[in-house]
C-alpha positions as a Markdown table, in Angstrom:
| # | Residue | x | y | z |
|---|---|---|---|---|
| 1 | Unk | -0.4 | 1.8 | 20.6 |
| 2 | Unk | -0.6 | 3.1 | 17.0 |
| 3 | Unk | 2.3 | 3.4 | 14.1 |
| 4 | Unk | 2.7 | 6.3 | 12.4 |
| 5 | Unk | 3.5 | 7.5 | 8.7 |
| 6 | Unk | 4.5 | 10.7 | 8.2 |
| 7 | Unk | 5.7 | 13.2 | 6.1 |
| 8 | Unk | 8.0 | 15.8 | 8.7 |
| 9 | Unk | 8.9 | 18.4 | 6.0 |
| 10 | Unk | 4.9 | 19.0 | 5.0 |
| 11 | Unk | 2.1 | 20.2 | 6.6 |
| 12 | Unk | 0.0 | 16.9 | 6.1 |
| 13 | Unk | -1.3 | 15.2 | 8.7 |
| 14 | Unk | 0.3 | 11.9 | 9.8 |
| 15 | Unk | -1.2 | 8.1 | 8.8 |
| 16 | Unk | -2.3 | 7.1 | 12.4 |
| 17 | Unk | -2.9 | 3.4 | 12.0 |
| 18 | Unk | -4.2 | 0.5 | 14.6 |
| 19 | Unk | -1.6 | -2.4 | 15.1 |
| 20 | Unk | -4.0 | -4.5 | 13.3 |
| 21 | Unk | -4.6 | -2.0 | 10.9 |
| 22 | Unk | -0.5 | -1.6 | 9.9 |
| 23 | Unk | -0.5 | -4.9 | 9.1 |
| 24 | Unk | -3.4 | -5.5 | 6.9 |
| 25 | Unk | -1.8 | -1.8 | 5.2 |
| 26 | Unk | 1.8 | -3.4 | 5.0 |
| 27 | Unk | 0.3 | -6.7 | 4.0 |
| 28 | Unk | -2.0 | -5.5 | 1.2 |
| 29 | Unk | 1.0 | -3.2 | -0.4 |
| 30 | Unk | 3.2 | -6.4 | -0.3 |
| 31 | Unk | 0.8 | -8.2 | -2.5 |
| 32 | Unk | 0.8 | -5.7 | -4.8 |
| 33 | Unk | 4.2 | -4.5 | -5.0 |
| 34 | Unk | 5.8 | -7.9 | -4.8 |
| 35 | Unk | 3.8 | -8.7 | -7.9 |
| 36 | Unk | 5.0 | -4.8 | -9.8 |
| 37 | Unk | 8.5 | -5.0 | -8.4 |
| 38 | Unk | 11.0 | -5.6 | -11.4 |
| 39 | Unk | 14.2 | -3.8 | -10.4 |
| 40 | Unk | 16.5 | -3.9 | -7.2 |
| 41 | Unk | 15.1 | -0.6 | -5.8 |
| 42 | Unk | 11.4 | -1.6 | -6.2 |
| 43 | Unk | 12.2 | -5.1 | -4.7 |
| 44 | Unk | 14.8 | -3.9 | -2.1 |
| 45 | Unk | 11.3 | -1.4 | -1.2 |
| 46 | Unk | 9.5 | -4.3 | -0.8 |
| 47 | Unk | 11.5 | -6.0 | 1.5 |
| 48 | Unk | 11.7 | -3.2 | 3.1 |
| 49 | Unk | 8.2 | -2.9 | 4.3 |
| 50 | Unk | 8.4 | -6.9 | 5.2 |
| 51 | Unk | 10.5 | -5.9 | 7.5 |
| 52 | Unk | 8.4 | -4.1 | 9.3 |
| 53 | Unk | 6.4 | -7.1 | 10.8 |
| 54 | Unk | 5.3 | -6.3 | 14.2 |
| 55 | Unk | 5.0 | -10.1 | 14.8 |
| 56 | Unk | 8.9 | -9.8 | 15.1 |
| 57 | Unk | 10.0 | -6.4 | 15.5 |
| 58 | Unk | 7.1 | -5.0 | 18.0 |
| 59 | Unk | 3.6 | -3.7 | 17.9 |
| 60 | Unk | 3.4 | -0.2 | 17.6 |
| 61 | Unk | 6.8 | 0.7 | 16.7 |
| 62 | Unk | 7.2 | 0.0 | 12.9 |
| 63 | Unk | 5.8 | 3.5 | 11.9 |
| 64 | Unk | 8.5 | 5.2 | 9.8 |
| 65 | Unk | 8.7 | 8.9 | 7.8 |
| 66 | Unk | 8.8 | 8.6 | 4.0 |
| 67 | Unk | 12.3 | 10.0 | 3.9 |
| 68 | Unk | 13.7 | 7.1 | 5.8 |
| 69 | Unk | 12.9 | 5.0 | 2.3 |
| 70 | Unk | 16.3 | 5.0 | 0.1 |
| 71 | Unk | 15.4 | 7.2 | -2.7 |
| 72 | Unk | 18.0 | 8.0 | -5.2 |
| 73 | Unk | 17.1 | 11.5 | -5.8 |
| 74 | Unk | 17.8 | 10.3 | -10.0 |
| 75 | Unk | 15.5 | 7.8 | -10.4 |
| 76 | Unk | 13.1 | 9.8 | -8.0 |
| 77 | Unk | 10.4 | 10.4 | -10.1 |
| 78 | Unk | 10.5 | 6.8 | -11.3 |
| 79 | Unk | 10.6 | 5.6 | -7.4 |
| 80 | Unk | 8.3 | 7.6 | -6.7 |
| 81 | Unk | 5.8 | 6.8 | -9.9 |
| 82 | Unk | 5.7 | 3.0 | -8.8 |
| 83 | Unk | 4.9 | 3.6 | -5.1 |
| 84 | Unk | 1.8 | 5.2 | -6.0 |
| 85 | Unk | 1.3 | 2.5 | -8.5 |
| 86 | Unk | 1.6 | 0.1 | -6.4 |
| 87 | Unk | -0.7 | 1.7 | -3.7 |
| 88 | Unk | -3.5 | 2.4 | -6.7 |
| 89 | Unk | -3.3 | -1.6 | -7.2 |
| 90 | Unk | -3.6 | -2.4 | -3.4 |
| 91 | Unk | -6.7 | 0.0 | -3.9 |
| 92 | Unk | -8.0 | -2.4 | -6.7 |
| 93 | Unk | -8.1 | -4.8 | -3.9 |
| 94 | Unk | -5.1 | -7.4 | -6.1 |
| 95 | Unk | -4.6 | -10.5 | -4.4 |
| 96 | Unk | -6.2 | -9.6 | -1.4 |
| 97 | Unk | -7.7 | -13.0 | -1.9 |
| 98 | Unk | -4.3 | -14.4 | -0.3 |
| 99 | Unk | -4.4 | -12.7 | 2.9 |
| 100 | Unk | -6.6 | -16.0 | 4.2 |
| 101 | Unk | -9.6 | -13.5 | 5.3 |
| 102 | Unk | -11.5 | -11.3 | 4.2 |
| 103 | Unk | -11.7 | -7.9 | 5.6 |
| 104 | Unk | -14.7 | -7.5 | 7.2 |
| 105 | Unk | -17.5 | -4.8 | 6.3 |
| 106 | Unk | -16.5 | -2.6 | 8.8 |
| 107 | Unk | -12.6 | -3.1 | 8.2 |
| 108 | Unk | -12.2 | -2.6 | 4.8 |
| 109 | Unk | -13.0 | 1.0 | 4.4 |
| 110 | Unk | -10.2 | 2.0 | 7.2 |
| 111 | Unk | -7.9 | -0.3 | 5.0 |
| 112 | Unk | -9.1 | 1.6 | 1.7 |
| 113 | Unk | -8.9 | 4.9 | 4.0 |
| 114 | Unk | -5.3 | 4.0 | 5.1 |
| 115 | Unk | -4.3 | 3.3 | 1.1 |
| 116 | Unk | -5.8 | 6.5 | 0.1 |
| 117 | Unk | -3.8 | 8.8 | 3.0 |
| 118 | Unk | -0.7 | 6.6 | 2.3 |
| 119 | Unk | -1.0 | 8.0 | -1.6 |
| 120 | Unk | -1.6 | 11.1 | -0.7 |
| 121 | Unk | 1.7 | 11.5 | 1.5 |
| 122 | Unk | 3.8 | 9.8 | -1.5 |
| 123 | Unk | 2.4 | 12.0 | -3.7 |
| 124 | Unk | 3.2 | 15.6 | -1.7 |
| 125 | Unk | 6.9 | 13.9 | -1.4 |
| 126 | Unk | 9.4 | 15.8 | -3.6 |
| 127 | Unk | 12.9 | 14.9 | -4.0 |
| 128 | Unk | 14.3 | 18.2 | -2.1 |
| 129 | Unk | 12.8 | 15.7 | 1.5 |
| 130 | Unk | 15.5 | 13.4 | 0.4 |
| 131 | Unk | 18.1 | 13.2 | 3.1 |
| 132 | Unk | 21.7 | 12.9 | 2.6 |
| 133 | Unk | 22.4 | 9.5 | 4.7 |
| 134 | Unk | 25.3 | 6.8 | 4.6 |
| 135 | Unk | 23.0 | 4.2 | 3.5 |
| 136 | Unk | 26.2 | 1.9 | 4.5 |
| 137 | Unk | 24.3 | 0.6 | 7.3 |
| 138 | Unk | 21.7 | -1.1 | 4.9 |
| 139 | Unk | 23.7 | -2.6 | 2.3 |
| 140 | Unk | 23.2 | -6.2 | 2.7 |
| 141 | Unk | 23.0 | -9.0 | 0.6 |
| 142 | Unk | 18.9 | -9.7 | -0.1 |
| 143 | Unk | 17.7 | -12.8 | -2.0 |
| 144 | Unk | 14.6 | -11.6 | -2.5 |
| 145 | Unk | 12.9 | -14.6 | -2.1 |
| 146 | Unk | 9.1 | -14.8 | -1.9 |
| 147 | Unk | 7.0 | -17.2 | 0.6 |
| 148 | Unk | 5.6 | -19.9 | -1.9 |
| 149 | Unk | 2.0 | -19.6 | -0.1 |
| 150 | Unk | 1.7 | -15.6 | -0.6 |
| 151 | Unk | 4.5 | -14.8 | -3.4 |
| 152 | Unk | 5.0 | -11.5 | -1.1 |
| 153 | Unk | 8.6 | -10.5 | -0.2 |
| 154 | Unk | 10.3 | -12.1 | 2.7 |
| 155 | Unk | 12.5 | -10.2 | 5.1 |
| 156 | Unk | 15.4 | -11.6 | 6.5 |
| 157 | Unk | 14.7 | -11.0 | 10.2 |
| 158 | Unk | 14.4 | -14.2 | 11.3 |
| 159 | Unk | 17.0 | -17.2 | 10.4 |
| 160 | Unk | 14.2 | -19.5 | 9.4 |
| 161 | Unk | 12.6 | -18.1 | 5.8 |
| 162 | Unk | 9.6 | -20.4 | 6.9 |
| 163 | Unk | 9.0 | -17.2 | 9.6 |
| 164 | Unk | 9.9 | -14.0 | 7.2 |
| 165 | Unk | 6.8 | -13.5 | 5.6 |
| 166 | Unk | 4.8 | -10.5 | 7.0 |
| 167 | Unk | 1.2 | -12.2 | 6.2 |
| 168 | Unk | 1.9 | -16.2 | 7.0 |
| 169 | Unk | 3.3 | -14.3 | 10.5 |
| 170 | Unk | -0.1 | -12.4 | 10.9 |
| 171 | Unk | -2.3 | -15.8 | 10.2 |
């Protein structure tokens, strides 16, 4: 099984990722992210990719389309601006010192690979791929707390905030 990023309404190729590999990709842009996020939007974003821990939702079924993130097509360019941000400072490799291992030789370029494709799709997105939805469904109260061991996001999909952290759920 593989997940899947993808951009529908371009011609670019799909992010084809390895279970394994979606979570070191979700877990390094958490690290980052979680440390840039200073608004609701950026930290509602990260949450939003801790919630898409295969440990509790499934492998191979937390691929997603970039229009499926809630942009405000307003603030799009700002949105936009810190996603690649972010993904530039998972390139540096920040805090990849808390993920308890270290990629391996052989890993770490398809992480850096899977970084570089991921910036490439949020780059060709423009603000016309925005979709008119009732984000209704999605409004929900968020803490936005972060585990104490990773200071990443939590998500909210389990009652227990010992088990919503993507990375301490990988270990």
């Amino acid at each position: 099984m593989a997940n899947y990023v993808s951009l529908e309404r371009s011609k670019l190729s799909d992010l084809q990722m390895s279970n394994g590999g979606t979570t070191v990709f979700l877990s390094v842009l958490l690290l980052a992210g979680s440390d840039l996020a200073s608004n609701d939007w950026q930290k509602t974003l990260m949450v939003w990719f801790a919630e898409k821990d295969q440990s509790v939702i499934g492998l191979g079924i937390v691929g997603f389309d970039l229009a499926q993130i809630k942009w405000d097509a307003a603030a799009f360019l700002e949105q936009q601006s810190f996603l690649i941000e972010v993904i530039d400072l998972a390139l540096e490799r920040h805090c990849w010192e808390h993920l308890g291992y270290e990629p391996g030789p052989d890993q770490e370029p398809w992480a850096m690979n899977y970084l570089r494709q991921f910036r490439i799709l949020v780059a060709a997105f423009r603000p016309e791929f925005i979709e008119a939805r009732d984000w209704n469904f999605y409004v929900r109260e968020i803490n936005f707390q972060k585990c104490s061991k990773h200071l990443v996001y939590l998500h909210s999909l389990n009652h227990d905030p010992r088990d919503c952290c993507l990375i301490c759920n990988d270990s």
